[in-house]
N, C-alpha and C positions, 0 to 999 in steps of 0.2 A: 628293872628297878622299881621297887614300890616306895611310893611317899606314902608319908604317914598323915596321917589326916589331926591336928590338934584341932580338940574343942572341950569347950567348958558350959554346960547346963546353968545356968544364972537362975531360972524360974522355969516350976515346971508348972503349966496354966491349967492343964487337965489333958484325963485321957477320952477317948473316944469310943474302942472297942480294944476286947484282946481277945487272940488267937487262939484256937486249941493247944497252938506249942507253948503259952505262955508270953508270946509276945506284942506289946500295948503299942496302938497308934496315940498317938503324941501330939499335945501342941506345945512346945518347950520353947521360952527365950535362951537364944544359942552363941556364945561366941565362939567363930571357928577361927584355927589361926591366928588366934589373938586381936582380932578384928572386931568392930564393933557390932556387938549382940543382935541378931534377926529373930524374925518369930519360924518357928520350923515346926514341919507337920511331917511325921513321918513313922514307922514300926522302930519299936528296941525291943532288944531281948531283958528280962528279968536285971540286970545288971547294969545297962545302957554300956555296956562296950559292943556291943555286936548291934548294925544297925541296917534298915533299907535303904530305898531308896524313898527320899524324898520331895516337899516344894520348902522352898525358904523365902520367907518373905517380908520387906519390911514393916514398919509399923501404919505409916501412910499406905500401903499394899494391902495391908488385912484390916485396915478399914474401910476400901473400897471394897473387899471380900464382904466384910460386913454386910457394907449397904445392899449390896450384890445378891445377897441370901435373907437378907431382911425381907427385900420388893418379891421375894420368891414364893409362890404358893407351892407349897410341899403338902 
């Protein structure tokens, strides 16, 4: 039995990199299952029906991400 996964794109914040096949890593505000919207990072195809795998993560969580990569010497 497969469940179907419902989600809805609210804001897409920007992309990151894409793929030779065409497919863009993502940081999109997401509601999945009609639940309330997280921030998600993850590959879509050209269309956003086809997707990876990803992290999803609240808004308090990706600003500890934030801070996290701020303090970071890259």
């Amino acid at each position: 039995m497969v469940t179907e996964i419902k989600f809805e794109i609210k804001e897409s914040v920007g992309a990151l990199s894409e793929s030779p096949k065409g497919w863009k890593k993502e940081l999109n505000l997401i509601s999945w299952n009609d639940k309330e919207p997280k921030y998600d990072l993850r590959d879509w195809d050209a269309e956003h029906k086809k997707m990876g795998k990803g992290v999803t993560l609240t808004a308090d969580e990706l600003k500890k991400l934030r801070d996290i990569l701020n303090g970071m010497e890259l």
